[in-house]
C-alpha positions in Angstrom: 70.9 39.2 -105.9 69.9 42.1 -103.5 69.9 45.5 -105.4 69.4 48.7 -103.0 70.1 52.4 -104.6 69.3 55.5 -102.8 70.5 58.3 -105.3 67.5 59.5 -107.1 67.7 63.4 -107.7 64.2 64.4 -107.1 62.2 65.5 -104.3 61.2 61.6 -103.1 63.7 59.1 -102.3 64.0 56.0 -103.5 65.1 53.1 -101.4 64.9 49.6 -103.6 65.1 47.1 -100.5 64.3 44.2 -102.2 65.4 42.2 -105.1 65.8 38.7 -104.8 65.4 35.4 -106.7 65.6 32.4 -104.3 67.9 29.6 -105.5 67.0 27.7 -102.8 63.0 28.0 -102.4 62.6 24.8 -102.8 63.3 24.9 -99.0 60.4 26.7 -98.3 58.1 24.1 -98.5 57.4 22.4 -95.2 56.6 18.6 -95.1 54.4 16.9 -93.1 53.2 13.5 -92.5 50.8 12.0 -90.5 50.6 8.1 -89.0 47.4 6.2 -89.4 46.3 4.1 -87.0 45.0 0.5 -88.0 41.7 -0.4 -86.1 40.6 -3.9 -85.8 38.8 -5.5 -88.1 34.5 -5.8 -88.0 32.7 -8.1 -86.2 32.7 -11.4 -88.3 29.5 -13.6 -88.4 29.5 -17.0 -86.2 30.0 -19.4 -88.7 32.9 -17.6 -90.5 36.6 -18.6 -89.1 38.2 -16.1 -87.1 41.4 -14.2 -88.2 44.3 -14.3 -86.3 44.6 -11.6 -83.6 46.9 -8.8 -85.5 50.0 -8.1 -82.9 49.8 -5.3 -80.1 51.9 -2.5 -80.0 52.2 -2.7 -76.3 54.5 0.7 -76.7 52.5 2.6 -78.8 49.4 1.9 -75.9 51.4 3.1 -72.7 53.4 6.3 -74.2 51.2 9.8 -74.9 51.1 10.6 -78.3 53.8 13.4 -78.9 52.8 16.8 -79.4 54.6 19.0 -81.6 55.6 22.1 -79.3 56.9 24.4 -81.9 54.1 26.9 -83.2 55.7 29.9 -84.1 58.1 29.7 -81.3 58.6 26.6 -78.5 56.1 26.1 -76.1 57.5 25.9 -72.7 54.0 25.5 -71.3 50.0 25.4 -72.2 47.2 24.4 -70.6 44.2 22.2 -71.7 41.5 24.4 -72.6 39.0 23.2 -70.6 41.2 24.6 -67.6 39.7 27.8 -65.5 42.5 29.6 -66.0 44.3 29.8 -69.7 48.1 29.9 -69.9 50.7 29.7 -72.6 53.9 30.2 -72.3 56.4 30.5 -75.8 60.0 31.0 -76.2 61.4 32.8 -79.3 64.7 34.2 -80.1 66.6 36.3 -82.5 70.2 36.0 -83.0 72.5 38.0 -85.4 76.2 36.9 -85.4 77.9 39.4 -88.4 81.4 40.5 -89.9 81.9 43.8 -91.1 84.7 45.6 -92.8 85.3 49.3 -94.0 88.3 50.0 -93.6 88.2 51.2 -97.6 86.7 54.0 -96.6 88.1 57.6 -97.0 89.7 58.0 -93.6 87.6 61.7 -93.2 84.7 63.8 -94.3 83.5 67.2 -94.7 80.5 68.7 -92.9 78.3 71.8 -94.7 80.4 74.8 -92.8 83.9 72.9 -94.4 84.6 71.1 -90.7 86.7 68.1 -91.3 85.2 64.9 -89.4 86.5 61.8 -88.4 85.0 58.2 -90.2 85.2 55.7 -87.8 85.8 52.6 -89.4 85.0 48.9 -88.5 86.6 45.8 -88.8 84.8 43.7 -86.4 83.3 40.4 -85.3 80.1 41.2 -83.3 76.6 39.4 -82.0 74.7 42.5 -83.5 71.2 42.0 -82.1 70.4 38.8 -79.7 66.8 39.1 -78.5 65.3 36.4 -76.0 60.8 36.3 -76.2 58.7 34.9 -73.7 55.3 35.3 -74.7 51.8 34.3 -74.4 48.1 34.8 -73.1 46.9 34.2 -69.8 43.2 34.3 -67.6 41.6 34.7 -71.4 43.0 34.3 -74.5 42.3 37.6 -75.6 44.9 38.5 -72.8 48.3 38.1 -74.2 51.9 39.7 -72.7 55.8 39.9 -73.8 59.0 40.0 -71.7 62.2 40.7 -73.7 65.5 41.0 -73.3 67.4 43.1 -76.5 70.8 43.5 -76.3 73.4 44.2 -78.8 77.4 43.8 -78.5 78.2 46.5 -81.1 76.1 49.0 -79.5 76.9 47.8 -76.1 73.6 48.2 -75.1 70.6 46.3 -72.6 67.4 46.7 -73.4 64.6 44.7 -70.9 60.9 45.5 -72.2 57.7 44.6 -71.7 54.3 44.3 -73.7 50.7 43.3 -72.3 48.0 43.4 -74.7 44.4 43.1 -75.5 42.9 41.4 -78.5 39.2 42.2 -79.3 38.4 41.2 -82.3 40.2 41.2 -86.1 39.8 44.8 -87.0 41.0 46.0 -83.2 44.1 44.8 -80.7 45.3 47.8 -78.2 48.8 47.2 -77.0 51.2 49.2 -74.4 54.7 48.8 -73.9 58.1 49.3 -76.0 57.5 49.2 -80.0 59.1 50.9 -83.1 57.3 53.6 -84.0 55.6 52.8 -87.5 57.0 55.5 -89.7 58.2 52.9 -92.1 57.7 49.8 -93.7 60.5 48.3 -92.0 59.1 48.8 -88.5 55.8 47.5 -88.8 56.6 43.3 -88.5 59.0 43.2 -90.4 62.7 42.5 -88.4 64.6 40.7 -89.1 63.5 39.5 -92.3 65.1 42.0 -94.5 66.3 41.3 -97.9 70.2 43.0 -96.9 72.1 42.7 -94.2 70.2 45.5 -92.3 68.0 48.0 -93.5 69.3 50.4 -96.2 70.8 53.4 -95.3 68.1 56.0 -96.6 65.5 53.6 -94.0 68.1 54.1 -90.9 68.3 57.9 -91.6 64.6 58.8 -92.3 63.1 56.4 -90.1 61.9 56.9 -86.6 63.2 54.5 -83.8 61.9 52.8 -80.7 60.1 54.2 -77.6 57.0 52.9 -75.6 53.6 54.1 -76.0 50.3 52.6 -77.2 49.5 51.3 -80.5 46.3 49.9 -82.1 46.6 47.7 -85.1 44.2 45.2 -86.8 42.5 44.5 -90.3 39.0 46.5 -89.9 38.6 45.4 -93.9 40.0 41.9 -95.7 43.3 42.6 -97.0 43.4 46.3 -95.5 45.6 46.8 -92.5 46.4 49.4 -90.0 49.0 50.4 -87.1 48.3 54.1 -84.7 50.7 54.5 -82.1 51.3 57.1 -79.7 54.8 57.1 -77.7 57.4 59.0 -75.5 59.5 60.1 -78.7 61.7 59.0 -81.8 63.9 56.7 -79.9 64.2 57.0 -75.9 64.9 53.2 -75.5 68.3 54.3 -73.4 66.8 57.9 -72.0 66.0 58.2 -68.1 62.1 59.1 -67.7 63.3 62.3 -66.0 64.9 63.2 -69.1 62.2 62.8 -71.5 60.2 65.7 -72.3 56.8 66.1 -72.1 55.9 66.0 -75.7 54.7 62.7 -77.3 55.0 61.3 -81.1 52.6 60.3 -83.2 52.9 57.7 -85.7 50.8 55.3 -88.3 51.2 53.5 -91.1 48.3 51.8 -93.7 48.9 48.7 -95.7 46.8 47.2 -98.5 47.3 43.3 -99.6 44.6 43.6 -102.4 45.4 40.0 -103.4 45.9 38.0 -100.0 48.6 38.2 -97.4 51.9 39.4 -98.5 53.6 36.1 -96.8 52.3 33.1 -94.9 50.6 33.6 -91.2 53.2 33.7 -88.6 56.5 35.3 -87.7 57.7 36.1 -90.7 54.2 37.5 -91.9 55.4 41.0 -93.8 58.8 39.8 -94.5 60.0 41.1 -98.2 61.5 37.9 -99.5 59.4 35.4 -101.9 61.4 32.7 -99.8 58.3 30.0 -100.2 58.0 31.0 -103.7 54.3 30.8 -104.2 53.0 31.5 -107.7 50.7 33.3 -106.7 50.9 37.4 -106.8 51.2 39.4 -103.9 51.2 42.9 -103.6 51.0 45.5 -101.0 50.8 49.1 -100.9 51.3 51.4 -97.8 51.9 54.7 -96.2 53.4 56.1 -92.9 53.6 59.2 -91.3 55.0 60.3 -88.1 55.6 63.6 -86.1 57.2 64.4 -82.9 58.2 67.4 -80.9 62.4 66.8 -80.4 64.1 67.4 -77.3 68.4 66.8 -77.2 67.8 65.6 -73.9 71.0 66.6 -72.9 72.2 70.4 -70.8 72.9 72.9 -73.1 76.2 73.1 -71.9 77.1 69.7 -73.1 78.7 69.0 -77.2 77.4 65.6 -77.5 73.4 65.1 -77.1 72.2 62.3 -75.7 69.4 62.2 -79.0 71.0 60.5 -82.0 68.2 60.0 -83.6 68.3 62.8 -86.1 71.1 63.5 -88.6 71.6 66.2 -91.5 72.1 64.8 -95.1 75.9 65.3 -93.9 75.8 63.5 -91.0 76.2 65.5 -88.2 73.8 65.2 -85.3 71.3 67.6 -85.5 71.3 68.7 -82.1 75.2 68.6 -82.1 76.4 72.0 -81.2 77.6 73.4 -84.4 75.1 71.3 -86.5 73.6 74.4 -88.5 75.9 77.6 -87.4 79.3 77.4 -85.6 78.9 77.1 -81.7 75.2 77.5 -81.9 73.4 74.4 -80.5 69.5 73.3 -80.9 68.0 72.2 -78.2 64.0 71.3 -80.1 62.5 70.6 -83.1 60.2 69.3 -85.1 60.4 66.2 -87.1 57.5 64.9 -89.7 58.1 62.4 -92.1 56.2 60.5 -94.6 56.3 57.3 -96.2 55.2 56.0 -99.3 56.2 52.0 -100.0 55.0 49.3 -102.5 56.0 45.6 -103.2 55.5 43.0 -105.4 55.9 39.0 -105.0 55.9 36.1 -107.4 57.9 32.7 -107.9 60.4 33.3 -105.8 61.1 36.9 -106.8 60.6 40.1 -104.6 60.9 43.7 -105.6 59.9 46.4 -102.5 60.7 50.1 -102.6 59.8 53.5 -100.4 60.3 57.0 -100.4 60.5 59.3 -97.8 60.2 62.8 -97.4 61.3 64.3 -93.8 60.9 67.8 -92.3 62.6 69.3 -89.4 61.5 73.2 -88.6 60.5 75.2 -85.4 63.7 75.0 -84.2 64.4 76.5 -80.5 68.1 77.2 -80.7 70.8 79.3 -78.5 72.1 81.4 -81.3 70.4 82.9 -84.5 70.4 80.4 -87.3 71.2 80.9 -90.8 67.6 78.1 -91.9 64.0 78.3 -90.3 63.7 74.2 -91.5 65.3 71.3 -93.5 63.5 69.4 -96.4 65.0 66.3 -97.2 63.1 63.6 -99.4 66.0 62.0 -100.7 69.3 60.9 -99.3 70.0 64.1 -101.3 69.8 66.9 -98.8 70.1 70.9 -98.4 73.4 69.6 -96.1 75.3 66.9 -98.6 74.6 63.9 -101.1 74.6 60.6 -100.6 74.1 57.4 -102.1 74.5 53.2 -101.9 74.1 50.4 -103.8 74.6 46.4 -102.7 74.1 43.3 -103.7 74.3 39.8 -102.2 72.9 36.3 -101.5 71.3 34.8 -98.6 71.3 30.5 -98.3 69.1 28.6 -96.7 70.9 25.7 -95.7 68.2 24.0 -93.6 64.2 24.0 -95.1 63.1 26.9 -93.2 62.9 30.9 -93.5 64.2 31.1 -89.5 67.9 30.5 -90.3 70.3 31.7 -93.2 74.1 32.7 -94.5 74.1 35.7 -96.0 77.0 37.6 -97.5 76.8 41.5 -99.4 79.3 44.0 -100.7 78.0 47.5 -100.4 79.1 50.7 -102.3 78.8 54.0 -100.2 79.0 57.7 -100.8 79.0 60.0 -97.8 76.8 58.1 -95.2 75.2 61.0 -93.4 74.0 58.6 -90.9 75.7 56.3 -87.8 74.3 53.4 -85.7 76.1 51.0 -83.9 74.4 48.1 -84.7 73.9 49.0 -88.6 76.5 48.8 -90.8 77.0 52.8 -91.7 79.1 55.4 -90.4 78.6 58.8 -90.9 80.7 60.3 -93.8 81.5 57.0 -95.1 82.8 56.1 -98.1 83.5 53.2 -100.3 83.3 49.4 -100.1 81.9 47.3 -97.2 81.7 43.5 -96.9 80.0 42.0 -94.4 78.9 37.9 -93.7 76.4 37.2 -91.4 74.5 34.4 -89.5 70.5 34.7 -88.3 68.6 32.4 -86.3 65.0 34.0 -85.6 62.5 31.4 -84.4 
């Protein structure tokens, strides 16, 4: 059972992402086996009779013994490592087929200044997110790349991106290329191997997005983990270089795992599930934090921005024009947000929460405005209330973490967030079912 609820009237918010007892964890145990090889007998003394000649497995001599090519994604190619030149070559993918329905929702909303909005609702069949990997190392292991292509039907959206990388040792890797910034937990590792559906709705509307930049990560002390990244903006993963200002975000987050790693080594590393079930407890305890200068990108003159990365709590764009005072647009501000999160893991059970708190001020505006900043720690803001609450089940059907059914019902009140290719619309409210399929391997 998945338990989320974001509607906790203080000055934090709340966002319990992770409940879940596994059924099924049985499946999480992977077997192995291993052939041995009978060698022939020892040298018998002269006098004693000799055995008879055990039979030859002529086949067994003339094929190579098979290697397994799967390790954390298929290997399309390595070389020996004797070679002069290293090479590996892996193939991953991420698929998300999903069904969502909300038409229950109230067919409008009401913004701060009393402006009736449209909800747009959703009854859809959609491949959410498919993402195709190739990665590797090459000339030195320490040398390792990306190339991938993210796209997602309900967004209609293309994204290629690149990564090239440079390990130096376990407390220091220096990466460029397209990332999520690490404002929350949720972007450090962690997709897709959420406990819901998607992340919860307080995560989509505090979070930061994805940009490129450069980001240094490793684990300077045992159990102690870090991520600094420094990138274009909050999400420019569809804005034209031209258009992106010249101000850059900054963003990091700090993870303890005082009692070993939070999951096993490999892909699915930080995910929040117990799915393997170990009886052993896990905990981890982290932070985030994350500022950047906002631009709307778009000419003044324009009603839409081309940034929808910000919201207010009653989710209208922030640099819509009319956001904070009627026909007044803003074209900058300033967002910081910070990021506390915790989880716990034993038998089969998981239980991971956050809060966030999020600022926007030194807004640079058309027209006079009636705030100087926003303050919103809670789904609760100076703007409108909001809250959600789900729960669901995810099955396994084959023994591996990589591939599951899930199904959740979710209870809304006033979404003050949209994104395509989540499941919330802003102003929404009421009941949403959704089914969906994952294959990440």
């Amino acid at each position: 059972m998945v338990a989320r609820c974001n509607s906790v009237r203080l000055p934090l918010a709340l966002t319990v992402t992770s409940v879940l007892l596994l059924a099924s964890s049985g499946y999480g145990q992977q077997l192995t086996g291993t052939a041995a090889d009978t060698a022939p007998g020892a040298t018998q003394e002269a006098e004693a009779p000799a055995p008879a000649p055990a039979p030859v497995d002529v086949q067994s001599q003339t094929e190579p013994k098979k290697e397994d090519r799967y390790r954390d994604g298929m290997v399309i190619w390595q070389t020996p490592d004797d070679d002069a030149v290293p090479f590996l070559l892996k193939f991953n993918i991420n698929t998300q087929f999903r069904y969502l329905n909300t038409l229950s929702s109230d067919a409008t909303f009401t913004d701060h200044l009393g402006n009736v909005r449209d909800v747009h609702p959703r009854n859809d069949f959609t491949v959410n997110r498919a993402m195709f990997i190739f990665n590797g190392f090459i000339f030195d292991k320490r040398l390792f790349y990306s190339f991938t292509v993210w796209t997602s039907a309900g967004a209609a959206s293309i994204v290629v991106a690149a990564n090239i990388g440079w390990r130096f040792n376990q407390a220091l890797t220096i990466i460029g290329g397209y990332n999520g910034a690490p404002g929350s937990r949720s972007l450090v590792n962690t997709f897709p191997f959420f406990t819901g559906v998607d992340r919860s709705m307080a995560d989509n509307f505090f979070r930061p997005g994805f940009t490129q930049g450069v980001w240094a990560l490793g684990e300077p002390v045992k159990g102690l983990n870090y991520m600094a990244f420094v990138g274009n903006g909050l999400n420019t993963l569809s804005i034209s270089a031209n258009k992106i200002d010249t101000h850059l975000l900054f963003s990091g987050s700090v993870w303890w795992e005082p009692l070993g790693n939070y999951g096993p080594p490999g892909k699915s590393r930080n995910m929040y599930d117990d799915y393997f079930a170990s009886k052993d407890t896990r905990i981890r305890l982290g932070t985030s934090y994350t500022r950047s200068r906002e631009d709307r990108f778009s000419n003044l003159d324009q009603s839409s921005p081309e940034n929808t990365s910000l919201y207010n709590s009653d989710g209208v764009l922030t640099f819509s024009t009319g956001a904070f005072a009627p026909g007044v647009t803003v074209d900058q501000a300033t967002y910081r947000m910070w990021a506390i999160d915790g989880g716990v893991k034993r038998s089969g059970l998981a239980v991971n929460g956050q809060y966030f708190f999020r600022w926007l001020n030194d807004f640079d505006a058309d027209g006079p405005l009636p705030l100087a900043s926003t303050f919103g720690s809670k789904v609760y803001g100076q703007f409108g209330n909001s809250w959600e609450v789900a729960g669901g089940v995810k099955w396994h059907f084959v023994p591996t973490e990589r591939l599951w059914l899930s199904a959740e019902l979710m209870r809304t009140d006033k979404v003050p967030y949209s994104g395509a290719f989540t499941p919330y619309t802003a102003g929404m409210t009421g009941w949403a079912p959704m089914v969906q399929a994952v294959l990440a391997f």
